[in-house]
C-alpha positions in Angstrom: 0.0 0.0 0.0 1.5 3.6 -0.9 1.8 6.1 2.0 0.2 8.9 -0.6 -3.5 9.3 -0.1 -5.4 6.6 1.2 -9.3 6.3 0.3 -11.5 4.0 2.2 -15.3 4.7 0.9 -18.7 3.1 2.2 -20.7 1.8 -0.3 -24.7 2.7 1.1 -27.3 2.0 -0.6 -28.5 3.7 -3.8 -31.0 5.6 -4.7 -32.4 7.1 -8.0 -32.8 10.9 -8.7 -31.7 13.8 -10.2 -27.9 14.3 -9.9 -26.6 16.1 -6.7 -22.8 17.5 -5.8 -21.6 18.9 -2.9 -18.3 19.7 -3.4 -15.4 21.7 -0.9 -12.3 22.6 -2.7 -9.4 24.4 -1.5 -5.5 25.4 -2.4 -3.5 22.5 -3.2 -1.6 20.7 -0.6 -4.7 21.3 1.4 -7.8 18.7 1.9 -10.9 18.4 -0.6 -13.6 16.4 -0.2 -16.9 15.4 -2.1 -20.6 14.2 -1.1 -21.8 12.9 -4.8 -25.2 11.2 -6.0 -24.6 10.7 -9.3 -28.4 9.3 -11.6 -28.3 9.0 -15.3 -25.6 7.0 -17.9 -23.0 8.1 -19.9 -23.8 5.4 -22.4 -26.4 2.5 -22.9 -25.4 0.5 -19.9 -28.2 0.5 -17.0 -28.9 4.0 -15.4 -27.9 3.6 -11.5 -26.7 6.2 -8.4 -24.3 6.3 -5.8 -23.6 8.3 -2.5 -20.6 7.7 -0.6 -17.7 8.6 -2.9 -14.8 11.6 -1.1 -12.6 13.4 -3.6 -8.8 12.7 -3.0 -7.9 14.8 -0.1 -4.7 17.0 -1.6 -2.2 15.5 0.9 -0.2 12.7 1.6 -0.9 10.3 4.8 -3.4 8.2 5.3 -7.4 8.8 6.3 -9.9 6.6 8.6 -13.5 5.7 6.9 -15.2 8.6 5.4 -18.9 8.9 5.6 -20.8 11.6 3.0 -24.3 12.1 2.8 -25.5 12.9 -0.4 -27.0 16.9 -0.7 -29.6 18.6 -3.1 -28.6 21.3 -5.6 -26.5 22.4 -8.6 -23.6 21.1 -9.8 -20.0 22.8 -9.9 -21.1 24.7 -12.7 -17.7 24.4 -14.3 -16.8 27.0 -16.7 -14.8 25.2 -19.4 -12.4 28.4 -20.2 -11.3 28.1 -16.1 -12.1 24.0 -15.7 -9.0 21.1 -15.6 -10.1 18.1 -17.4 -13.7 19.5 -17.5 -13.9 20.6 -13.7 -12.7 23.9 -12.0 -13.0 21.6 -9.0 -9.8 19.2 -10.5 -7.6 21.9 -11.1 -6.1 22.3 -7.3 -6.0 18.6 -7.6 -2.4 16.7 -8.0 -2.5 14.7 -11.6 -1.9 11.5 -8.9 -5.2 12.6 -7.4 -7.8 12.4 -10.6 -9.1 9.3 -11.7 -9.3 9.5 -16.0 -11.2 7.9 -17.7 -9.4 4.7 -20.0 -9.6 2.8 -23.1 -8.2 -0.8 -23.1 -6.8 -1.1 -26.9 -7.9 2.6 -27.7 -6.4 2.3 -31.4 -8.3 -1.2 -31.9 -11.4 0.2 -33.1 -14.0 -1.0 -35.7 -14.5 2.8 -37.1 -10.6 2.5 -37.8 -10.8 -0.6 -39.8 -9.7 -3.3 -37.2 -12.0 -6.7 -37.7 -14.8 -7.0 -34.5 -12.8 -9.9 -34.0 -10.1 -8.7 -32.4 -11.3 -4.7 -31.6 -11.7 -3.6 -28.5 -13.6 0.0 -29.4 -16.5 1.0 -31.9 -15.0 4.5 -31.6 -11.5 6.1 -33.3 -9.3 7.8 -30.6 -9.9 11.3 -32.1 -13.7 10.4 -31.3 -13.0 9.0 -27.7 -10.9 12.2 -26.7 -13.5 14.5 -28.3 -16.1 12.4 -25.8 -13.8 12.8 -22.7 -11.0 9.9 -22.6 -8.6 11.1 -21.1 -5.7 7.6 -20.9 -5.5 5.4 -23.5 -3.6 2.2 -23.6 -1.8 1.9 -27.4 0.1 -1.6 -28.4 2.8 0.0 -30.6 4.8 -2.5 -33.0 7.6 -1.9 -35.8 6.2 -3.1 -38.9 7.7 -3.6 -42.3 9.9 -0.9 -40.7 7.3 1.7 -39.7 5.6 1.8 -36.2 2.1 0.7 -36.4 -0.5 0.0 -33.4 -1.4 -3.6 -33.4 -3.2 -6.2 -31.1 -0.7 -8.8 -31.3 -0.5 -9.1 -35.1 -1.1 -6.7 -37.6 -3.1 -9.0 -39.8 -6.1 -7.8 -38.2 -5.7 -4.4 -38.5 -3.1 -1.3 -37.9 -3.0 1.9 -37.8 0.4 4.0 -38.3 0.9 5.0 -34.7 2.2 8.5 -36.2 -1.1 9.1 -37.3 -3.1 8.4 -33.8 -0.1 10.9 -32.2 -1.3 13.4 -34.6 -4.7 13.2 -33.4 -3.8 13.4 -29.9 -1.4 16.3 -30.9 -4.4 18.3 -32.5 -6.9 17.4 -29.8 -4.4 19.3 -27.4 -4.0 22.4 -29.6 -7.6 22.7 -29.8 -8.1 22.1 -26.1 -5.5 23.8 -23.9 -6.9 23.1 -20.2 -6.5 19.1 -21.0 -4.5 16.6 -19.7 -4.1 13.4 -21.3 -2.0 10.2 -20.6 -0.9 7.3 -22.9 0.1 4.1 -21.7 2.2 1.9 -24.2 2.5 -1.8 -24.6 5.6 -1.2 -26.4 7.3 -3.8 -28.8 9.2 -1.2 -30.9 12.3 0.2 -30.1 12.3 3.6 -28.2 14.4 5.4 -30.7 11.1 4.8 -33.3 8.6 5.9 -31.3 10.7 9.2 -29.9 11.2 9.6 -34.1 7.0 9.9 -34.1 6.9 12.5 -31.1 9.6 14.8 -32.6 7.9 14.7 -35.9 4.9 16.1 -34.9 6.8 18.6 -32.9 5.0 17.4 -29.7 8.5 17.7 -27.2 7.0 20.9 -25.9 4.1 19.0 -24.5 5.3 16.0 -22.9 5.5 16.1 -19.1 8.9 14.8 -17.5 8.5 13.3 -14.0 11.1 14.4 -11.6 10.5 12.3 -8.4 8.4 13.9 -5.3 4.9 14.8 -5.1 3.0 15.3 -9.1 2.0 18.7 -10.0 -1.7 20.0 -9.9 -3.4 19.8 -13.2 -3.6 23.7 -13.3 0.1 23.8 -12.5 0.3 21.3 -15.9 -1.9 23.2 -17.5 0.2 26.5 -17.0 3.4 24.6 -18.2 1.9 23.5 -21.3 3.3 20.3 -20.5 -0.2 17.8 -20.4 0.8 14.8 -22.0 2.2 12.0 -20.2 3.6 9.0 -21.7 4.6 5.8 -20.2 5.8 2.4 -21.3 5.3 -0.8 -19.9 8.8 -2.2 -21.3 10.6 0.5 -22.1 12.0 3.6 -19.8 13.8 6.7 -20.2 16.4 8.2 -22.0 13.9 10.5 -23.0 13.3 12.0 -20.0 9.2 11.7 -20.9 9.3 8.5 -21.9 8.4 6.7 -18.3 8.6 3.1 -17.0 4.8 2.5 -16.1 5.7 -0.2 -13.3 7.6 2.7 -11.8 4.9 4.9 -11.5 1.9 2.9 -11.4 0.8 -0.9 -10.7 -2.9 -1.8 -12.0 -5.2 -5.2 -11.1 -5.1 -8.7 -13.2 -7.0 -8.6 -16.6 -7.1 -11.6 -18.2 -10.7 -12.4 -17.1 -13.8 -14.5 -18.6 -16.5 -13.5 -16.4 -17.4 -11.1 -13.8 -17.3 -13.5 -11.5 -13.3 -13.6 -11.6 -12.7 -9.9 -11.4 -9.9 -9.2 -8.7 -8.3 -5.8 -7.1 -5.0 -8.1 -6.5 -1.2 -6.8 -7.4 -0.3 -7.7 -11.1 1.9 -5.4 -12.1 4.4 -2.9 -10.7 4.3 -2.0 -6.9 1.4 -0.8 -4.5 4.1 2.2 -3.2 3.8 3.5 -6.3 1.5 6.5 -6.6 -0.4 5.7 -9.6 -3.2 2.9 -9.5 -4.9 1.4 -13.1 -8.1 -1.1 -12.3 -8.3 -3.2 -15.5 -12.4 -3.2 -16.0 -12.7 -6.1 -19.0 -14.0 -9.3 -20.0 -12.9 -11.4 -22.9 -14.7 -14.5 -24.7 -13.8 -17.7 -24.0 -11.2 -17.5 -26.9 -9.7 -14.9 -25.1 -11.0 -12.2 -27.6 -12.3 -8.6 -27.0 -16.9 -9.4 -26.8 -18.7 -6.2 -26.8 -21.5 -8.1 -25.2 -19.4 -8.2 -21.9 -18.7 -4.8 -22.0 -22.4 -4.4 -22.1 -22.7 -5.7 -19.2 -20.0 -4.8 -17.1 -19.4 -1.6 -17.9 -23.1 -0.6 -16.4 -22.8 2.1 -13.5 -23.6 -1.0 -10.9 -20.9 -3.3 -11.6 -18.1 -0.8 -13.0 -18.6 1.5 -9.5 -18.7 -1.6 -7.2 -15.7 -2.8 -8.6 -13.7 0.0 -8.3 -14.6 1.1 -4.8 -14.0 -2.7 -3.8 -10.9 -2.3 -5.1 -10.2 1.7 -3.2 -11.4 -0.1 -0.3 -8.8 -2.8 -0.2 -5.9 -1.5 -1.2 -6.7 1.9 0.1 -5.0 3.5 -3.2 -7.4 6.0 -5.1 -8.0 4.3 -8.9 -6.5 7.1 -11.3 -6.8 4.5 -14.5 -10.4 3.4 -15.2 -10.1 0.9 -18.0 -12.6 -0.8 -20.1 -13.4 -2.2 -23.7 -16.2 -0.2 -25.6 -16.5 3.1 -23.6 -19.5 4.0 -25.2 -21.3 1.0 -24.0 -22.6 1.4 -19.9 -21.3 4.4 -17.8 -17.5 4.9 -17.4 -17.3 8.4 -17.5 -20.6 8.8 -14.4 -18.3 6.2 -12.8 -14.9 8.8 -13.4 -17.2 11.8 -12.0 -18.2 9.9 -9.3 -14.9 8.7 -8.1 -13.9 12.8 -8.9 -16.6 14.2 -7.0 -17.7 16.2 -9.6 
């Protein structure tokens, strides 16, 4: 378990009605906590609400149980010109204290020509950052001497990975108060994929991690620098391009029901600051079913899962990932676990 900020939430019963926030934000390094009840979906999964979720709190140490009551009226009201990732109320917020919402496979999507058989999307990732993803994972490969995003072979399907960069490069320019992570299965050699980056010009952007405690999103947002890469082979030299087990270890993901979903250690180490909760199920082939996501994906399970897993490791779920976004309610989930 990490000694940054520990989250242990009640799960109370639900109730359905209109959505409520309560939110109290102040400066960063101070604490900031959120009553939500969150109605309505995202998506076509089932519609469903929650009370009992608390913002991260701004500082290190650990906390005791919370308990929030849910409260009638407005929302933040965020005004998108002042707003971090959508919400005024993440900007004080430390980028290790925001949960983002995550694509398993982003590239792999049938709108980009991969077969249903293998994709794990319906939407391109120039679609899914336009509807508020915010981490995808990519699968880069060197084929025929070019860098390509793959799932596992790239008879099924690839797309130049220079191409989804320059999608992620233009989403940025056009949106200046976002912050966006990519987290790479990576098979091809550093050297190629730092080629892509400094092709599209996109050094300006990246965000270097120094060690210590992460930068507010506003403080990101100021720099300019709101793209964060990391690798789950590789590591830097460059400077940006991160080890992911050193920042961040996630939960198994090789599952074929619900049944088996776990919030154990897979990867990396539990004293690392960043957490990602793999949120999937594959067919019994092992194959991406958007059936599954149907169903899992839904407010009830996806929210259950992920405060099971906040409660027993105590670490706050900053990586929320899932196959077929767009089917069941990630992004309530992601507000919910925000407090916005």
């Amino acid at each position: 378990m990490s000694s940054r900020v520990l989250l242990f939430v009640p799960v109370l019963a639900a109730c359905v009605g209109d959505p409520a926030t309560s939110v109290t934000d102040s400066d960063a390094g101070e604490s900031s906590t959120a009553s939500t009840t969150t109605s309505g979906s995202s998506g076509d999964g089932a519609t469903e609400s929650t009370t009992g979720v608390t913002a991260p709190t701004g500082t290190s140490g650990s906390t005791g149980d919370v308990t929030t009551e849910a409260t009638s009226g407005p929302t933040t009201g965020d005004d998108p010109a002042l707003g971090c990732n959508g919400h005024v109320a993440l900007c004080g917020r430390r980028y290790d204290e925001v949960a983002y919402p995550c694509t398993h496979n982003s590239y792999s999507s049938q709108d980009a020509g991969f077969t249903p058989l293998v994709a794990n999307q319906r939407r391109t990732v120039a679609v899914q950052l336009e509807e508020g993803v915010r981490a995808l994972m990519l699968d880069v490969h060197l084929d025929e001497g070019e860098t390509a995003l793959c799932h596992g072979t790239c008879t099924y399907g690839k797309t130049p990975h220079v191409d989804v960069l320059a999608d992620i490069a233009a989403f940025l320019a056009a949106n200046p108060r976002e912050v966006v992570t990519i987290l790479y299965e990576d098979s091809a050699p550093v050297g190629d994929i730092a080629a892509d980056y400094a092709a599209l010009d996109l050094a300006d952007k990246l965000f270097v991690y120094e060690g210590g405690p992460f930068p507010t999103l506003e403080e990101m947002i100021a720099a300019d620098t709101r793209l964060v890469v990391t690798a789950e082979q590789g590591g830097p030299p460059p400077a940006w391009y991160h080890h992911l087990w050193d920042l961040a270890w996630d939960t198994p993901y090789s599952y074929m029901s619900a049944d088996e979903f776990s919030c154990a250690l897979n990867r990396g180490d539990t004293d690392n600051p960043l957490f990602l909760v793999n949120h999937w199920v594959n067919s019994v082939l092992d194959l991406p079913l958007e059936m599954n996501a149907i169903e899992v994906n839904t407010y009830e399970v996806l929210h259950a899962r992920v405060v099971e897993c906040m409660q027993e490791s105590g670490d706050f779920p900053n990586f929320v990932a899932v196959d077929y976004y767009e089917r069941g309610d990630l992004f309530a989930v992601v507000d919910a676990l925000n407090g916005v």
